[in-house]
C-alpha positions in Angstrom: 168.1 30.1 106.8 165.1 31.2 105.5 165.4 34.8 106.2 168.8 34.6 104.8 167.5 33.3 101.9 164.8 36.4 101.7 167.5 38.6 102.2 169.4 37.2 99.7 166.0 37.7 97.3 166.0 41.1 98.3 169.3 42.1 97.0 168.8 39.9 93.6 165.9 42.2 93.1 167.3 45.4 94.1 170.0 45.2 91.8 168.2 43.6 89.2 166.6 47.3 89.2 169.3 48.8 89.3 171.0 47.1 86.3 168.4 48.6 83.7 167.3 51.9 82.4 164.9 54.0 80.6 165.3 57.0 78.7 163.5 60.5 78.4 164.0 62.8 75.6 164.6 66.5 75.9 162.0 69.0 75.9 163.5 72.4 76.5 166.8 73.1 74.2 170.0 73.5 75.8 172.2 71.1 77.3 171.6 68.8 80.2 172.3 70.9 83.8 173.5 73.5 81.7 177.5 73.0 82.7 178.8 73.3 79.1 178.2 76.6 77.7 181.1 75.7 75.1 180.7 77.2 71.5 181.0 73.7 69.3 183.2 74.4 66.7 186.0 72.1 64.8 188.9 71.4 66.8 192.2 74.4 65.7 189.3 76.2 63.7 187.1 78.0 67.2 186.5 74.9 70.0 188.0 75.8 73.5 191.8 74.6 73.8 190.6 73.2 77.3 189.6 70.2 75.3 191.4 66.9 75.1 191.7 65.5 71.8 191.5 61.2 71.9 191.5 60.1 68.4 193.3 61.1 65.2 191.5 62.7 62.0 191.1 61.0 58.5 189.8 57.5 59.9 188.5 56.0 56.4 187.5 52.9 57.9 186.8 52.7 61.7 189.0 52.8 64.5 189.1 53.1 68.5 190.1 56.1 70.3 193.0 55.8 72.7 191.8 54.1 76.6 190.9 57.0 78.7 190.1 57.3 82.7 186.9 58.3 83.8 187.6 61.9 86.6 185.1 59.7 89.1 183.5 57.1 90.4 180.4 55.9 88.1 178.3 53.1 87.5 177.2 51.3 84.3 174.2 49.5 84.3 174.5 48.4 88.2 178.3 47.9 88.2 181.5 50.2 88.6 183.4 51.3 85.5 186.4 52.8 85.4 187.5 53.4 82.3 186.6 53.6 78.4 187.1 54.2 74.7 185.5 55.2 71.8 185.0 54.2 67.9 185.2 56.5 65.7 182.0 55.3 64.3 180.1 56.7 67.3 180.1 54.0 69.8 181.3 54.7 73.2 182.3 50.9 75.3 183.5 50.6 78.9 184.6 47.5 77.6 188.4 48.7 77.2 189.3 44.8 75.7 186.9 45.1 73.4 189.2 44.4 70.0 187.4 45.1 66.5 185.2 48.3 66.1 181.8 48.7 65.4 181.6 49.1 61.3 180.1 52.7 59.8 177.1 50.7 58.7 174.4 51.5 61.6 172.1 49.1 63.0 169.1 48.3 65.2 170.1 47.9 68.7 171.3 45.1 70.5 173.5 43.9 67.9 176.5 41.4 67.9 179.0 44.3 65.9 178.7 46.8 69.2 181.1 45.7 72.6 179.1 44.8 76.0 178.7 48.2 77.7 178.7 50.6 75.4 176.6 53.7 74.4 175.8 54.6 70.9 175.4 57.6 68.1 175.9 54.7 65.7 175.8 56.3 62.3 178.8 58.9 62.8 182.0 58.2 60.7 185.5 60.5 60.9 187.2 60.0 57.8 187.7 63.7 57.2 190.5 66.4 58.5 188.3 68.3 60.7 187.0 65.0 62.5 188.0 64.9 65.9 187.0 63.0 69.1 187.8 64.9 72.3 186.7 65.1 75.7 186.3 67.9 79.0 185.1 67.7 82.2 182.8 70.2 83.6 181.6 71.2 86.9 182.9 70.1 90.7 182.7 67.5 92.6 180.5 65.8 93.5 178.3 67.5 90.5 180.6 66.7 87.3 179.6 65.7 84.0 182.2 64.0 81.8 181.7 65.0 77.8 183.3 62.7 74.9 182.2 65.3 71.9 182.5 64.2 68.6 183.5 67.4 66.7 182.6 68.0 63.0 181.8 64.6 62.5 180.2 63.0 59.4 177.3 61.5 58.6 178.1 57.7 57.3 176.9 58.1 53.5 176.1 61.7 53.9 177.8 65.1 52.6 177.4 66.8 55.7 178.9 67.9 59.2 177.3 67.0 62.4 178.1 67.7 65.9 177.2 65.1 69.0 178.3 64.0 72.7 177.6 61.4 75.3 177.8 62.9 78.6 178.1 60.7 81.7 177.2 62.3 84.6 178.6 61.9 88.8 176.6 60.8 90.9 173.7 60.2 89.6 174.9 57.5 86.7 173.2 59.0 84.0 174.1 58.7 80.8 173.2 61.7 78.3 173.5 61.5 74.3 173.6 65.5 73.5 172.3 66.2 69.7 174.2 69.4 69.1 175.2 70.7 65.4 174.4 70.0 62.2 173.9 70.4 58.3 172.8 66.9 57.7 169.2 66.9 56.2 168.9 63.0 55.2 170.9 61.6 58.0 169.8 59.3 60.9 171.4 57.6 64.1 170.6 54.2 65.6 171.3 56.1 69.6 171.2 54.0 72.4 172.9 51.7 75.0 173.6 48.3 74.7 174.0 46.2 77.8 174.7 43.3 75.7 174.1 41.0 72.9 170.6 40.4 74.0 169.7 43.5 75.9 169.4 47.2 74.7 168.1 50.6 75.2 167.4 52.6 72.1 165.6 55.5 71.5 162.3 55.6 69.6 162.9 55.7 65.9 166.4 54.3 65.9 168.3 53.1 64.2 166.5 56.0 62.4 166.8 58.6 64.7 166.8 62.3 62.7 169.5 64.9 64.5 166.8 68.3 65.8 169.7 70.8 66.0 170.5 73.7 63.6 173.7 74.6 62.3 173.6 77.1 65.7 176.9 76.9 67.3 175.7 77.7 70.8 174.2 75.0 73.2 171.1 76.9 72.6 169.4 74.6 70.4 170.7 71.6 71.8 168.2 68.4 72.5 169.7 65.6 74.3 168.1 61.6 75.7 168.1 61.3 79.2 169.3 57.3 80.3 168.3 56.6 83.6 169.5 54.3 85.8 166.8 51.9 87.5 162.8 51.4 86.9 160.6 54.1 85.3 158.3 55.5 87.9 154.6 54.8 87.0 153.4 58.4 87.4 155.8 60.9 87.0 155.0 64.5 85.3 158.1 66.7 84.8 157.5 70.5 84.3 159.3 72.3 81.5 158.2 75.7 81.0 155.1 78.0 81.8 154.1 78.9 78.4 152.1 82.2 79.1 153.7 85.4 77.5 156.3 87.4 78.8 154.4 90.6 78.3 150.5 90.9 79.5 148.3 93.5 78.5 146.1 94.5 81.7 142.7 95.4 79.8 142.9 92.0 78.1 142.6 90.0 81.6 141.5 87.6 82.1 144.9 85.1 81.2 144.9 81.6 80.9 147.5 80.1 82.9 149.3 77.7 80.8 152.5 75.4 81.4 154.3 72.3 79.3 154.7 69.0 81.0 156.3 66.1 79.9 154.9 62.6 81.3 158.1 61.1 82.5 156.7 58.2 84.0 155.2 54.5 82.5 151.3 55.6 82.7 149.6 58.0 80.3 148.3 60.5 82.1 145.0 61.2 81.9 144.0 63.6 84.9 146.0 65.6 87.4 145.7 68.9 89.7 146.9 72.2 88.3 147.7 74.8 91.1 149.5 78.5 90.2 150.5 81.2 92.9 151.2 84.7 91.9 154.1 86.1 94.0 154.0 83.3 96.7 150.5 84.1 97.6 147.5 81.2 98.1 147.9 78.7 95.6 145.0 78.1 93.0 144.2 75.0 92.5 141.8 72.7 90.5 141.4 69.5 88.9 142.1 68.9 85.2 140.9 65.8 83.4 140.6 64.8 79.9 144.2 64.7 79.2 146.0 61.9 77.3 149.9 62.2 78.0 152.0 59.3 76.9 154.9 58.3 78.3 157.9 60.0 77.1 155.8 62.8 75.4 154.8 66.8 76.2 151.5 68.4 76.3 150.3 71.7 77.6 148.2 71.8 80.7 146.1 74.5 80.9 144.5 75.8 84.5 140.6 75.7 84.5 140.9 78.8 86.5 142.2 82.2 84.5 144.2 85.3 85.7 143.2 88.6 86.7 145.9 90.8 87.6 145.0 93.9 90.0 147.3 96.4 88.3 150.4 97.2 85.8 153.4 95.3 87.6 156.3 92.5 87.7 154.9 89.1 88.9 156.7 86.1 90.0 154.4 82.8 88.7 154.7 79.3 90.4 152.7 76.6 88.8 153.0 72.6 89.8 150.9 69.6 89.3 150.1 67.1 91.4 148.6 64.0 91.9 148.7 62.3 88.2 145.7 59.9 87.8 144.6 60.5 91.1 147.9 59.4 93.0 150.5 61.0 94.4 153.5 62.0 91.9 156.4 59.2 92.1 159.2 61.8 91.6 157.6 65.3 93.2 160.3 67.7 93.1 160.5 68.0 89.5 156.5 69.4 89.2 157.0 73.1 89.7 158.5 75.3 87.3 158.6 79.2 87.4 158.4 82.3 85.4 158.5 86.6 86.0 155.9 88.2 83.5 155.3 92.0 83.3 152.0 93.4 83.3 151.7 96.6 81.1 148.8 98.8 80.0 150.2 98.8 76.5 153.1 97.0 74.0 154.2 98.1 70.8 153.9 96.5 67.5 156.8 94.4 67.0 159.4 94.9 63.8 161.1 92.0 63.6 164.5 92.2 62.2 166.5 89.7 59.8 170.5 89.8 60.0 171.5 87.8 56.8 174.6 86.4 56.6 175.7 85.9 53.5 178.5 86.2 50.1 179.0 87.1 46.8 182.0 83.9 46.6 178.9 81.8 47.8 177.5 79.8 45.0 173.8 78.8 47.2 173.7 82.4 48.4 172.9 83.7 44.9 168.9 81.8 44.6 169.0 82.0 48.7 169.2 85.8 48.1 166.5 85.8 45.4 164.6 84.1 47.5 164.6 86.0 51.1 164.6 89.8 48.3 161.1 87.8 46.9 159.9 87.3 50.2 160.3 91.0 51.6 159.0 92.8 48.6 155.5 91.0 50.0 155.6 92.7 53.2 154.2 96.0 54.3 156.2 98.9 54.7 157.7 98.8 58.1 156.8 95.3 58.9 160.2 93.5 58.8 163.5 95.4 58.5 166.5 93.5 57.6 170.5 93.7 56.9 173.1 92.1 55.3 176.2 91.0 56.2 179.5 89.8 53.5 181.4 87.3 54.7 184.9 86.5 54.7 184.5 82.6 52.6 184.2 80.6 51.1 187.1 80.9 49.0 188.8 85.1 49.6 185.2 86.2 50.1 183.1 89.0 49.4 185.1 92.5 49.0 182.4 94.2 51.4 183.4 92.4 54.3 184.2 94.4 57.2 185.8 93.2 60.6 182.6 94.4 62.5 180.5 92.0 60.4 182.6 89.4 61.7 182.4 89.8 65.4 179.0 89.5 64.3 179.3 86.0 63.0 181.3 85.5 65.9 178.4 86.9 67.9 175.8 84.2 66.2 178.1 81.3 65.6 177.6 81.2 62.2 179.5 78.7 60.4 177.9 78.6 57.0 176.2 80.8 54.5 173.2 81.9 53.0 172.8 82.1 56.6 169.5 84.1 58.8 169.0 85.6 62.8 165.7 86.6 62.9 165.2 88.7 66.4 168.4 86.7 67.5 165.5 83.8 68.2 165.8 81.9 64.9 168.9 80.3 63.0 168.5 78.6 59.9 169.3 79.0 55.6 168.3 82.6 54.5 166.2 81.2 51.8 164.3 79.1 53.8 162.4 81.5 55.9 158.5 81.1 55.2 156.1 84.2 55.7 155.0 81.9 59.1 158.2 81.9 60.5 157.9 85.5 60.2 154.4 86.1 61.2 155.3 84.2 64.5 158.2 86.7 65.4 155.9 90.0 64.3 153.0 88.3 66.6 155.4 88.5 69.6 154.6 92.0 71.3 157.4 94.7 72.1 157.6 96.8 75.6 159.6 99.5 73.7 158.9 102.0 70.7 161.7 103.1 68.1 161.4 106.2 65.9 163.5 108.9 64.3 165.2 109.7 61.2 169.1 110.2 59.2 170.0 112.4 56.7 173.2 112.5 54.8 175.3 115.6 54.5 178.9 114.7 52.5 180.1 111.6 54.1 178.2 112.2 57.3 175.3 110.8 58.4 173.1 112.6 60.9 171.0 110.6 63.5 167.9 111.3 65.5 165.9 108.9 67.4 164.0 107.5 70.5 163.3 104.8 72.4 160.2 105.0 74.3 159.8 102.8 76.8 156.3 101.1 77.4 157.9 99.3 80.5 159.9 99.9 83.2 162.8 97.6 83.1 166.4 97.2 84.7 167.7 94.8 82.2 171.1 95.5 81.0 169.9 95.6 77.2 172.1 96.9 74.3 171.6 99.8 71.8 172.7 98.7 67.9 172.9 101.0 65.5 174.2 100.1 61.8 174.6 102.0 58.9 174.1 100.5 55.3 173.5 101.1 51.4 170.7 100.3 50.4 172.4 98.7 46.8 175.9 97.7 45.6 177.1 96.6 42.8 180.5 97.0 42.7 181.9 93.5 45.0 180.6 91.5 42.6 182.8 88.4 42.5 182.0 84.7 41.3 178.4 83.6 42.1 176.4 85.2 39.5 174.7 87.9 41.7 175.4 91.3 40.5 173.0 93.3 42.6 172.9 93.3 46.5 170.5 94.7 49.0 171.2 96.4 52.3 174.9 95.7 52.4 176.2 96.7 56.1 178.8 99.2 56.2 179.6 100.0 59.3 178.3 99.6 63.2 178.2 103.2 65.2 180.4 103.4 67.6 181.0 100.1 67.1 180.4 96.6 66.9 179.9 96.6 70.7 176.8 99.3 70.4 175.6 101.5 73.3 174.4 99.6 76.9 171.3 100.7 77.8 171.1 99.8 81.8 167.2 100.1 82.9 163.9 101.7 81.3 161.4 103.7 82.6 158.1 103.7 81.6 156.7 106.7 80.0 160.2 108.0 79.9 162.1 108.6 76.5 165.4 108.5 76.0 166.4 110.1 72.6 169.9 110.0 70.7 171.3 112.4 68.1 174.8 110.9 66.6 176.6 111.1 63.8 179.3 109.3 62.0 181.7 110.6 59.0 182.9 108.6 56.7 186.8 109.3 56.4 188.9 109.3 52.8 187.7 107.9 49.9 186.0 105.1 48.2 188.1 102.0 48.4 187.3 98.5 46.5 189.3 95.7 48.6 190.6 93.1 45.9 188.8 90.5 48.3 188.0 89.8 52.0 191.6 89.3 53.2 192.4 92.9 53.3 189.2 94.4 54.7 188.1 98.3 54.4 190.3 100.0 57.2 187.6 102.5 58.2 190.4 105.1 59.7 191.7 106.0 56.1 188.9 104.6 53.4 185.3 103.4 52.8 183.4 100.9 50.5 180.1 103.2 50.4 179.1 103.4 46.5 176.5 106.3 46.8 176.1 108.7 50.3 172.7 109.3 48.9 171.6 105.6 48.9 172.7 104.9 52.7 170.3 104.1 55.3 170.5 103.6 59.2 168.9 100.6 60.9 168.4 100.8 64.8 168.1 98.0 67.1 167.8 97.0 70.9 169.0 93.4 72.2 169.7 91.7 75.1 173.2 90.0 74.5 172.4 87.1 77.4 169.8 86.0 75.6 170.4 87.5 71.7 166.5 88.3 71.8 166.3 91.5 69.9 163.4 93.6 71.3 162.7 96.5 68.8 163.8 97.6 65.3 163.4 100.5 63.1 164.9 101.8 59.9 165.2 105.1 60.3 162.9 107.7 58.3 165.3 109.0 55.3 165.4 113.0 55.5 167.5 115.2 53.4 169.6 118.3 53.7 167.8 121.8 52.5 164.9 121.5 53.6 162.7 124.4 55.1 163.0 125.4 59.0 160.8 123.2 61.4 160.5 120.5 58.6 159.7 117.0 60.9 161.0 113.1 59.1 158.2 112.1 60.4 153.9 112.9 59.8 152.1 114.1 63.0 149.0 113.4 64.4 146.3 115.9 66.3 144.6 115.2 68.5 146.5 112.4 70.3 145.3 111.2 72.1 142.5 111.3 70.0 138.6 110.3 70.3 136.2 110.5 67.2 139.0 111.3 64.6 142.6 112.2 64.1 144.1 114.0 61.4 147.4 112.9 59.9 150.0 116.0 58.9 151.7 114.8 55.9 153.1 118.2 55.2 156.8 117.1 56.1 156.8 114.6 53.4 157.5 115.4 50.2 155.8 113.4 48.2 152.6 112.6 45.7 151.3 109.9 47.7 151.3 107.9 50.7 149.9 104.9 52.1 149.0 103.9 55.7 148.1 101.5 58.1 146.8 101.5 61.2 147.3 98.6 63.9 146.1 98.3 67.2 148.6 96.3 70.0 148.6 93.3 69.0 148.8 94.2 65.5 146.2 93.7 63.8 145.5 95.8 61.2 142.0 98.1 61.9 142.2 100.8 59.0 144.3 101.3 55.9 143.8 103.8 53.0 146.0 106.1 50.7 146.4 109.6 50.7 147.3 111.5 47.6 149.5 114.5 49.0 149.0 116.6 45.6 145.5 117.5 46.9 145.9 116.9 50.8 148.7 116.4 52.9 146.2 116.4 56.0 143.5 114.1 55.6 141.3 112.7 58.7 140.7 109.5 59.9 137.6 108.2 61.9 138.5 106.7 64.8 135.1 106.6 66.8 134.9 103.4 66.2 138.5 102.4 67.8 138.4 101.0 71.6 140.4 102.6 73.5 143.8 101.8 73.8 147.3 102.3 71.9 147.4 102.2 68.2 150.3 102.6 65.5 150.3 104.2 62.0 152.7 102.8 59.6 153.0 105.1 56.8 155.1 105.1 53.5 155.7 106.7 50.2 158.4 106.4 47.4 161.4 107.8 49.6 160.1 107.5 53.2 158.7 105.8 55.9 157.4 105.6 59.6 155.5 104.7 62.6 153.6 106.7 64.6 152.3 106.1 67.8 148.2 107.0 68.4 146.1 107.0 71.7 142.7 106.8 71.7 141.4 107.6 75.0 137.3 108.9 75.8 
């Protein structure tokens, strides 16, 4: 009897562990196992058909969902559930005879308003057109994920759209609240799950809880809380990401070897062992203590011991922890995490570039615009390059707008404007960039060079330029090219702006670009194009009848068009390079070069800069070494010299750049100094 009665103990326990659960926030963006690569947009106005709708749009005051089967076998809180329904107020119960629903007013967590098991983005309401409950299952068995997304929500209280799911997952029972759109800047969430009237789960802050995504319509900045059925482990650290650069520069070994960890366990950590291996070889391993990671939080652990690479090269980088306060790890197969960096003897400045989405039918784009033309009159020549693009709305939208500019929405997911892509890397309002946003994109070193020039001759414009290649790469990158005036004035329409800078015109060949499969260093790859513009200047009364290129175009002066080059990689939308393209013009004398040259180079003690192709009184320059920073800058005046020197003895050696500009032109030259 007694052992029965053990046994019996036993059990009582057991599922008394399972029947609770802790959560873990996200720490890398995306969404959770990466399954739903869906774009999130309003239901009939972009989000997949393959979505189930479950409730009805317009509900003023709350209302449930219809009862809906779950596509397998899963487990709430220790016990089966089959199936569920959901409030249109953001509360998801498998409590199907659950009668009134929750109210739009949110709450702290348990509370007597929300059904036994339920899970909760309390603070949603869907009393408009657009708002729409549906649900998808992704994946195969036995690795599904069940989504119920709540599509262009609302806020309770707020003027603004947001965009959220909970995501229960097979066979693992866990239960995922997936924070992924939104314009809401004041809005909060009490997110959680409630077992019961006495017994809840929430996440820290609630019923507070701020929304972390952007208005980005891709999963890529997603953040999602992690429930987890059963007991936190005590020690338990979680790798996300090694956080050393992508691109290494071999003379400036040796590297620290860095990686983020979140502490997914009930301890703070305070001490673990760091070990790295560089393409599977002997790991390297070492204590670290002095840490202080709280549960639920990230920090950075850094290896005591750097790296020195032996040469230029690709290298595949393990790193792992182990033993957390001096014990072994609860959970260990989530320590490692992994990364390929590339070892070069030189990068290339970077020119970040700004696609701005935006239109003159858009009230907020008018200060927005006045704004962002503020901020790039501070920067040095060269620095930043940027484009616009006019958009179709709100309202007919801006007469400029072209079909190529909208794949590129289409491209971004942009939903709104003033809107901003910075390097394909940042998403956010056009007249909220700061000059730190942009210094941390022009701090991120390039592997590839872009120079060249266009001229205008008619209604064609001439292209010459090259990539050079400062590493050998097989990634399946695309060439950009887009062609654009530099000022417009003629699709003015209803938002007070009546001057607009670097309107796009049109994408050569097209919105698609050029691939570019595989690099090789040292190797350059030039282009000479063309492109004419055919018939004659056309005004479109708005942005329902677009320019049809074959027969018209909107350009208001040849003379005023400029040609911006870029290189991305469309599976990630990073943008590696940009350059605007040195203006030229037609009649000039034989062997006249866009561009100034530079002799010796490499160079040693000096270099003298040939200015002679540039016609002009004066010029400035600037010279930067690799990881651009600026070692020399002066101004020429080109009435009395067009080939002044520059002392360089004092450069290391190593790769340089010379950005250069006058009134009507500007470059980059690459310089070696080598003794």
């Amino acid at each position: 009897m007694k052992r029965i009665l053990t046994l019996l103990s036993l059990v009582l326990c057991a599922l008394t562990v399972q029947g609770q659960y802790y959560y873990l926030p996200s720490t890398t963006n995306g969404n959770p196992g990466g399954l739903n690569a869906d774009s999130e947009y309003p239901v009939g106005g972009g989000l997949s058909a393959t979505w189930t709708s479950i409730s009805s749009p317009g509900a003023t005051t709350p209302q449930w969902s219809s009862i809906n089967a779950l596509p397998f076998g899963f487990d709430f809180n220790g016990s089966a559930v089959t199936h569920y329904k959901v409030s249109t107020s953001g509360v998801l119960t498998f409590d199907t005879s659950a009668v009134t629903p929750p109210s739009y007013t949110k709450a702290s967590l348990p509370n007597a308003g929300i059904p036994d098991k339920s899970v909760c983005i309390w603070g949603l309401a869907g009393p408009g057109a657009n708002d729409i409950i549906v649900q998808k299952t992704f994946g195969t068995a036995p690795n599904r994920q069940h989504w119920v997304f709540f599509a262009s929500y609302d806020s309770y209280g707020n003027s603004c759209w947001t965009y959220w799911s909970i995501v229960m997952e097979e066979g693992s029972n866990k239960i995922y609240v997936v924070d992924q759109r939104n314009s809401c800047t004041s809005a909060t969430f009490s997110i959680g799950i409630q077992v019961n009237s006495t017994t809840a789960y929430s996440v820290a802050g609630s019923p507070n809880v701020a929304p972390l995504a952007t208005t980005d319509a891709s999963p890529a900045d997603n953040h999602y809380y992690e429930f987890i059925p059963g007991s936190q482990p005590g020690n338990n650290l979680v790798g996300n990401a090694v956080t050393i650069a992508d691109f290494l520069i071999l003379g400036n070994a040796p590297f620290s070897m860095t990686a983020d960890y979140l502490n997914g366990g009930s301890n703070t950590v305070t001490s673990a062992t760091a070990n790295y291996s560089i393409n599977g070889g002997s790991p390297v391993s070492a204590a670290v203590s002095g840490l202080s990671i709280a549960s639920g939080t990230s920090a950075t652990i850094t290896h005591p011991t750097a790296w020195t690479p032996s040469s230029v090269g690709t290298y595949d980088v393990a790193f792992w922890t182990s033993n957390p306060n001096g014990v072994s790890d609860d959970v260990p197969n989530n320590d490692t995490v992994y990364k390929q960096v590339v070892v070069v003897n030189a990068v290339a400045v970077r020119a970040p570039l700004i696609e701005v989405f935006t239109s003159s039918t858009c009230g907020p784009c008018a200060p927005a615009n006045t704004t962002f033309t503020n901020l790039m009159g501070q920067q040095s020549a060269g620095d930043f390059n940027f484009i616009k693009y006019q958009m179709s709305w709100p309202g007919s939208g801006d007469p400029y707008y072209t079909t190529e500019a909208g794949t590129k929405r289409t491209y971004y997911g942009v939903n709104s404007v003033p809107n901003a892509q910075i390097d394909g890397g940042w998403n956010g309002h056009a007249g909220q960039i700061t000059q730190s946003i942009l210094n941390d994109f022009k701090a991120v070193p390039a592997f590839v060079a872009l120079s060249g020039f266009s001229y205008v001759d008619s209604q064609t414009v001439h292209m010459d330029f090259t990539i050079d290649p400062l590493v050998s790469t097989n990634k399946n990158l695309t060439l950009n090219v887009g062609i654009f005036e530099r000022t417009t004035s003629n699709n003015v329409k209803s938002n007070g702006e009546t001057s607009f800078h670097n309107v796009f015109k049109k994408f050569v060949p097209d919105q698609n670009g050029t691939s570019i499969n595989g690099m090789t260093e040292g190797t350059p790859i030039n282009y000479t194009i063309s492109y004419t513009f055919n018939g004659s200047y056309t005004l479109p009364a708005n942005a329902t009848a677009p320019v049809n290129h074959a027969v018209a175009h909107t350009v208001e002066e040849f003379n005023d068009l400029v040609v911006m080059v870029w290189i991305q990689d469309n599976s990630t939308k990073e943008i590696y390079q940009s350059v605007e393209l040195t203006q030229s013009a037609v009649g000039l004398d034989e062997g006249f070069v866009p561009r100034i040259g530079l002799y010796p180079n490499p160079a040693a003690d000096f270099v003298t800069m040939d200015f002679r192709g540039v016609k002009a009184s004066s010029a400035d320059y600037r010279v930067v070494n690799a990881l651009g920073q600026a070692v020399a800058e002066g101004q020429v005046n080109l009435e009395d010299n067009h080939t002044p020197s520059l002392n360089t003895s004092h450069f290391p050696n190593g790769l340089y750049f010379v950005l250069w500009s006058s009134a009507n032109f500007k470059g980059s030259e690459a310089l070696n100094i080598a003794r």
